[in-house]
KENU-209920 format. One line per 3 residues: number of its first residue (from 0); for each residue x, y, z of N, C-alpha, C. Coordinates in nm, 3 decimals, padded with zeros to 5 digits, m for minus. Layout:
BEGIN
NUM> X:Y:Z:X:Y:Z:X:Y:Z; ...
***
This chain:
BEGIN
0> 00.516:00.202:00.290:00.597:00.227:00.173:00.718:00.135:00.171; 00.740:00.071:00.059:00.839:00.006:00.029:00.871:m00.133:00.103; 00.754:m00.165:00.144:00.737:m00.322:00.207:00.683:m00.421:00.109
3> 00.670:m00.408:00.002:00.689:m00.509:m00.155:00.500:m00.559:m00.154; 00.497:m00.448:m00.169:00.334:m00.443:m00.182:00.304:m00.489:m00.328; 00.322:m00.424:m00.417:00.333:m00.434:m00.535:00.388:m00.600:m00.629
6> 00.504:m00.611:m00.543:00.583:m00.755:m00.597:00.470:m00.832:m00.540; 00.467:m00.799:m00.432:00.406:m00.965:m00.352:00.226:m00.955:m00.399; 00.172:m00.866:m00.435:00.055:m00.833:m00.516:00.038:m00.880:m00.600
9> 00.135:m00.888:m00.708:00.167:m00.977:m00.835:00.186:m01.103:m00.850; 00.272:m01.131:m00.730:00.281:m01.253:m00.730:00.154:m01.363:m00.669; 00.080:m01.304:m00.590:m00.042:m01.378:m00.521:m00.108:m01.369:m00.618
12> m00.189:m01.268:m00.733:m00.211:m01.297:m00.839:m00.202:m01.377:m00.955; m00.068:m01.388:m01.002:m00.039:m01.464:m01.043:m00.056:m01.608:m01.003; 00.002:m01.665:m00.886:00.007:m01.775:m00.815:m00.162:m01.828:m00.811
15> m00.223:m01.714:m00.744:m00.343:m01.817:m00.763:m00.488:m01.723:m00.843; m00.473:m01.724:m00.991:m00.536:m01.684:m01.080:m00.662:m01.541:m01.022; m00.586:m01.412:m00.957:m00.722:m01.347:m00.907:m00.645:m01.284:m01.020
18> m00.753:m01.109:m01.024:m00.727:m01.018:m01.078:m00.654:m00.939:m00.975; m00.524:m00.813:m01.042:m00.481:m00.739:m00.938:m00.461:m00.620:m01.019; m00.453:m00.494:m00.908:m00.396:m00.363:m00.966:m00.326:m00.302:m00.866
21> m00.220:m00.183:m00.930:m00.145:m00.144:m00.866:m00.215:m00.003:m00.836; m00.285:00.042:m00.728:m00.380:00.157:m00.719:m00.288:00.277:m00.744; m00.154:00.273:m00.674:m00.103:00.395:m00.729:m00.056:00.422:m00.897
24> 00.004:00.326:m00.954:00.001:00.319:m01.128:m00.120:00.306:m01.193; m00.240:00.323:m01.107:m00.364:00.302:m01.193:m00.386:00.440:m01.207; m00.375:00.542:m01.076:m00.406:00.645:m01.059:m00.355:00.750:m01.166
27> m00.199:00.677:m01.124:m00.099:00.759:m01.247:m00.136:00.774:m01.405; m00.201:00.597:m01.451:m00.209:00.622:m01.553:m00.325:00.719:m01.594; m00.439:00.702:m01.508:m00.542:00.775:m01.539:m00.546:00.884:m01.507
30> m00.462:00.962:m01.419:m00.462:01.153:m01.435:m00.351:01.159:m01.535; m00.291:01.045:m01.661:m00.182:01.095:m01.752:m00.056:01.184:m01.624; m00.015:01.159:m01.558:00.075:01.236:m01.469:00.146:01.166:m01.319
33> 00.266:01.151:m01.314:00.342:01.102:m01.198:00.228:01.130:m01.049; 00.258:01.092:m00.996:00.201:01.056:m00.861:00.323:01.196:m00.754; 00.426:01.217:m00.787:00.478:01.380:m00.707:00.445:01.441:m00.798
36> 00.394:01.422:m00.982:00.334:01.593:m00.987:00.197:01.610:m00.986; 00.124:01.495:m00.942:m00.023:01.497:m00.886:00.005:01.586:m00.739; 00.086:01.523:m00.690:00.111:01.567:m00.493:00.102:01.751:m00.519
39> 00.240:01.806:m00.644:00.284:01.912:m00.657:00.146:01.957:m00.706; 00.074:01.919:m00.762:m00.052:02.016:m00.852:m00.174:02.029:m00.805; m00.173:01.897:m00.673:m00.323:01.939:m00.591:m00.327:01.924:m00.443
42> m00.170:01.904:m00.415:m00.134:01.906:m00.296:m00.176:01.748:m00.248; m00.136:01.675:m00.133:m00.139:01.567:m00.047:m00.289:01.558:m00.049; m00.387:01.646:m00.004:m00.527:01.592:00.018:m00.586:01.558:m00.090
45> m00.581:01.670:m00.249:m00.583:01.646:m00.314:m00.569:01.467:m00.355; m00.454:01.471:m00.362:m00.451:01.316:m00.398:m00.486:01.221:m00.328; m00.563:01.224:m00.209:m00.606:01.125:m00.104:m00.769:01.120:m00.199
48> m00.820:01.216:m00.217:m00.923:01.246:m00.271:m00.932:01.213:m00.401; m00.848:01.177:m00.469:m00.816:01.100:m00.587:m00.800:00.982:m00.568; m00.714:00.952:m00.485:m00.714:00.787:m00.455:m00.868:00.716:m00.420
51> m00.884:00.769:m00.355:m01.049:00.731:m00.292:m01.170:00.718:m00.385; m01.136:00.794:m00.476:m01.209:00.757:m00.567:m01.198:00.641:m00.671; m01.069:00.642:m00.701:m00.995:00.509:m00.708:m01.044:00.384:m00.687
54> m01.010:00.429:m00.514:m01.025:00.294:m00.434:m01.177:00.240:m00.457; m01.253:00.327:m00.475:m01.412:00.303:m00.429:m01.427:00.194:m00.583; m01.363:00.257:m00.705:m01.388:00.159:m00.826:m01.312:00.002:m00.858
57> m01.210:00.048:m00.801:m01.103:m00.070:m00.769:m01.166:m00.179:m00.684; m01.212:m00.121:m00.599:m01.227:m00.243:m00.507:m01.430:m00.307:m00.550; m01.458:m00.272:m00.645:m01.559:m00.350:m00.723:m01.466:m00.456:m00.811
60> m01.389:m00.407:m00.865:m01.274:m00.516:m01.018:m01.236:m00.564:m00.987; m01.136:m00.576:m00.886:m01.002:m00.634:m00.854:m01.017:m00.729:m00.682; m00.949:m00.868:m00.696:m00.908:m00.935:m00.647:m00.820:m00.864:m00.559
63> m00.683:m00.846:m00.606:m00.584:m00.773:m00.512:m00.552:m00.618:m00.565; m00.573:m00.547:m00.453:m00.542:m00.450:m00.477:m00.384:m00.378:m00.384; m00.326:m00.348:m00.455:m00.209:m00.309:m00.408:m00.204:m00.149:m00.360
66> m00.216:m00.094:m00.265:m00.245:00.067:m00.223:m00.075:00.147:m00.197; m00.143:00.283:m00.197:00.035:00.298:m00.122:00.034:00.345:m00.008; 00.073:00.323:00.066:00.120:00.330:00.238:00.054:00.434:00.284
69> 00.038:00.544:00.259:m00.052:00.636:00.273:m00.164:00.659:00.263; m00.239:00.541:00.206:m00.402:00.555:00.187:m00.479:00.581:00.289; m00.412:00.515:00.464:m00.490:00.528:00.533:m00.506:00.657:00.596
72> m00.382:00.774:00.510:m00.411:00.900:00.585:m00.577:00.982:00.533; m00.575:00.911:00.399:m00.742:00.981:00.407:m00.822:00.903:00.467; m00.958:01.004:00.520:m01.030:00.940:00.605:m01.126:00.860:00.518
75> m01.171:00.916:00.411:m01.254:00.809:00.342:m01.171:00.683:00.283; m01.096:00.690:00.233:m01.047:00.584:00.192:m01.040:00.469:00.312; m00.973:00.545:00.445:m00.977:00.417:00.560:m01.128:00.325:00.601
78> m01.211:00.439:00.604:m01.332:00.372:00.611:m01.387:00.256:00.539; m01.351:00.287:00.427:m01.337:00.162:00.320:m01.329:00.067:00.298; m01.154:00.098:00.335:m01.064:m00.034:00.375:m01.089:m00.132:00.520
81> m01.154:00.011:00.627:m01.246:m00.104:00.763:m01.297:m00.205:00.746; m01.403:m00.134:00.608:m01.475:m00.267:00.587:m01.484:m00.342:00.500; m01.353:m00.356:00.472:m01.318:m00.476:00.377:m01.257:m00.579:00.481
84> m01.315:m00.726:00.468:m01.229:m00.822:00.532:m01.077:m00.887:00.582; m01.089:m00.864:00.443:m00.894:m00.885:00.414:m00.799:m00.834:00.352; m00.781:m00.731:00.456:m00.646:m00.637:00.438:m00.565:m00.700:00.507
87> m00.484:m00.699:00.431:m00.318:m00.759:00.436:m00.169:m00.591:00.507; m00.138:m00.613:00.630:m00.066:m00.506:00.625:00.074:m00.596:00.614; 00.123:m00.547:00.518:00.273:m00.603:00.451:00.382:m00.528:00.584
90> 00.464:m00.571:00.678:00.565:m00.493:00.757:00.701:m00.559:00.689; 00.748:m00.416:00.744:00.928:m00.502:00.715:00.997:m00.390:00.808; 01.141:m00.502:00.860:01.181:m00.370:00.934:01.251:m00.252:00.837
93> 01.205:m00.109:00.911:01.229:m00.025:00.927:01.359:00.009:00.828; 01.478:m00.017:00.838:01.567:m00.003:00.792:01.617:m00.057:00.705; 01.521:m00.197:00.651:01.528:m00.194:00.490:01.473:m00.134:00.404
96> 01.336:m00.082:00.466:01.244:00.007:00.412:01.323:00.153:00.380; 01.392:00.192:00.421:01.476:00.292:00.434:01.579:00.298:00.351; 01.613:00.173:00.340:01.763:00.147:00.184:01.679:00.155:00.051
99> 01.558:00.098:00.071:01.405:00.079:m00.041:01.445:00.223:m00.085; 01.359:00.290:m00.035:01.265:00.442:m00.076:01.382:00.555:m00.014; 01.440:00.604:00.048:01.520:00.698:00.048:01.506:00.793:m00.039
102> 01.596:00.750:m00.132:01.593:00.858:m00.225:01.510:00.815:m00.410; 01.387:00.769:m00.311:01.290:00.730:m00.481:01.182:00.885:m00.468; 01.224:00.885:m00.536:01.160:01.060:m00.613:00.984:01.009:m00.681
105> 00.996:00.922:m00.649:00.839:00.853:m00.713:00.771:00.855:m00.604; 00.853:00.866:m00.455:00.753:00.873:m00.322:00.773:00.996:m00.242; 00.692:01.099:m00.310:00.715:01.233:m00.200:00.672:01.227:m00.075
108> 00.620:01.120:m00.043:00.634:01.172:00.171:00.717:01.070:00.214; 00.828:01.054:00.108:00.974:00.968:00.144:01.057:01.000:00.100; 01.083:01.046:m00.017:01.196:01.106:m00.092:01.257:01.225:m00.004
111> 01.410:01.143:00.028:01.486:01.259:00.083:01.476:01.270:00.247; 01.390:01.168:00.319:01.413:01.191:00.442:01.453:01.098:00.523; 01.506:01.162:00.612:01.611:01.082:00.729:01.556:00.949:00.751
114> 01.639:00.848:00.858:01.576:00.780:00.882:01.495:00.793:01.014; 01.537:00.845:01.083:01.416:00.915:01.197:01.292:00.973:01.158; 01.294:01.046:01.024:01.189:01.121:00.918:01.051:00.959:00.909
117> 01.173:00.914:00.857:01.081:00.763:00.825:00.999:00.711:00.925; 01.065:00.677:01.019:01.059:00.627:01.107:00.948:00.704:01.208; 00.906:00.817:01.203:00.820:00.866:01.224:00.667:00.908:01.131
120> 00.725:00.901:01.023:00.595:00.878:00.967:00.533:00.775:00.954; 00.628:00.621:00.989:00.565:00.512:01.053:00.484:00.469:01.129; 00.543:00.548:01.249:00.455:00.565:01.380:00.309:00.578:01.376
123> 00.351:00.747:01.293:00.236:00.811:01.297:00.097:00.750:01.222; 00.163:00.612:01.142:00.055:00.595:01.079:00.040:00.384:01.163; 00.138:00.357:01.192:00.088:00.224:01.300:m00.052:00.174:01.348
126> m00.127:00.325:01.393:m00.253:00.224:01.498:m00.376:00.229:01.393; m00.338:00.297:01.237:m00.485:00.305:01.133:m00.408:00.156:01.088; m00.285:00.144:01.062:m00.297:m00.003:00.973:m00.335:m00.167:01.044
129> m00.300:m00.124:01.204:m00.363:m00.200:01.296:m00.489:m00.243:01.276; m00.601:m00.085:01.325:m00.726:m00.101:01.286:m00.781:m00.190:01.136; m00.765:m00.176:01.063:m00.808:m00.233:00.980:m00.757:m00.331:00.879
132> m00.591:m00.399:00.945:m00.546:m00.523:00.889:m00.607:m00.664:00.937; m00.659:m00.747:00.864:m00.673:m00.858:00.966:m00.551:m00.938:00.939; m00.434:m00.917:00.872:m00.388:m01.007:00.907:m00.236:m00.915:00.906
135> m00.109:m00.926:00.983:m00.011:m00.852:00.948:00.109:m00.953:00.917; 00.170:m00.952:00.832:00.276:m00.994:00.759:00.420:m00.938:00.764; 00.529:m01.005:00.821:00.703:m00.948:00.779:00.721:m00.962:00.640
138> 00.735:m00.884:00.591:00.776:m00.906:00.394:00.928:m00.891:00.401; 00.990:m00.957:00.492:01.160:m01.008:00.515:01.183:m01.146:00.452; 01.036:m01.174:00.388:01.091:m01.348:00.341:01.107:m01.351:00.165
141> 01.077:m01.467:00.160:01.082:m01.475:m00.003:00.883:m01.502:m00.002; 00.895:m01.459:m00.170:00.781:m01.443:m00.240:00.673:m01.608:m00.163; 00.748:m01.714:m00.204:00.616:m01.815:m00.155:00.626:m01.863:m00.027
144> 00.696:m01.826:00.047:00.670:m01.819:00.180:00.545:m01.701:00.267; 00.580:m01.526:00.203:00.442:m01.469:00.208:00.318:m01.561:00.167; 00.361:m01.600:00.031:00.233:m01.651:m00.028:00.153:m01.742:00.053
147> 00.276:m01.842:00.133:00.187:m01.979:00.234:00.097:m01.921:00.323; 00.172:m01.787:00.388:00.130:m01.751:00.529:00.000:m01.718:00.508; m00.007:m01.626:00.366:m00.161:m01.550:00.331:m00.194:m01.649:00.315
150> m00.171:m01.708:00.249:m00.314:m01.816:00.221:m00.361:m01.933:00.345; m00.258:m01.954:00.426:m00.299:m02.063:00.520:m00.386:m01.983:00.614; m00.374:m01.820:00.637:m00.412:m01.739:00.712:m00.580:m01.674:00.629
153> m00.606:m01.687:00.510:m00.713:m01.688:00.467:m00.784:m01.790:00.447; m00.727:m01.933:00.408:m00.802:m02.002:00.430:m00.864:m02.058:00.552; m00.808:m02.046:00.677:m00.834:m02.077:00.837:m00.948:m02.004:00.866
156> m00.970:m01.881:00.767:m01.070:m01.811:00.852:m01.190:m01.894:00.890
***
C-alpha cells in the first residue's frame, strides 16, 4: 500500500503504449461502491473473493495491472499471480509509506493505524510478495528511473 503502484502503472503504460488498469478502481467501479463500503458490507474475505474474480478477467485485458497490497492475502488470487511471470513488487521505505496512507479512509487495513500497525502488516505480508515477485523495485525514485530499471530488468530476461 502506498508504494505508487498506481502512478508508476500509468506511467509504464503510457511510456510504452500497453494497456493498464487500476484493479482496485475497476472493482469499485463495477460493485457501483467504495472499496471500505465493499470491506464494511462483505467483510475482508468477501472482497478478496471479489478481487479474484477481478483478477482472473483482468489479467486476460490488460498489459499492466495495478493490484492493492493486499491481494496476496487471498489465496486464490496469489496463486495466480505465482504464475504470472512478471510481477513487479513496488517497495518503499516504510515510513514514507506511512506519511502516504495513514489517515486515507480509502484504505481500511491502513486507515488510522500506527506506525508499528503498519509496519506489521508489512511483515506479515513480506515472504507472499517475495514468492511471487520476479523482480523487486524501491519506488524512492522518480517516475523514469523506475521505468529504466523495469524495463532493462524485463528486457534481460
Amino acid at each position: 500500500m502506498g508504494t505508487g503502484k498506481t502512478t508508476l502503472g500509468k506511467y509504464l503504460a503510457k511510456m510504452n503504449q500497453l494497456s493498464y488498469i487500476d484493479l482496485d478502481e475497476h472493482i469499485a467501479t463495477q460493485e457501483k461502491s467504495s472499496i471500505p463500503d465493499i470491506f464494511k458490507a462483505i467483510g475482508e474475505s468477501g472482497f478478496r473473493q471479489l478481487e479474484f474474480e477481478y483478477l482472473k478477467k483482468c489479467i486476460q485485458n490488460y498489459d499492466i495491472i495495478s493490484t492493492g497490497g493486499g491481494i496476496i492475502e487471498g489465496d486464490q488470487s496469489f496463486e495466480i499471480l505465482k504464475k504470472q511471470p512478471k510481477v513487479i513488487w513496488l517497495d518503499c521505505d516504510i515510513s514514507i509509506v506511512y506519511n502516504r496512507i495513514s489517515h486515507d479512509s480509502n484504505r481500511p487495513n491502513a486507515n488510522n493505524k500506527s506506525l508499528f500497525e503498519l509496519k506489521s502488516l508489512y511483515s506479515s505480508r513480506f515472504s507472499r510478495y517475495n514468492e511471487i515477485a520476479f523482480i523487486k523495485i524501491n519506488s524512492n525514485q522518480s517516475l523514469s528511473v523506475l521505468q529504466s530499471e523495469i524495463m532493462e530488468e524485463i528486457v534481460c530476461e
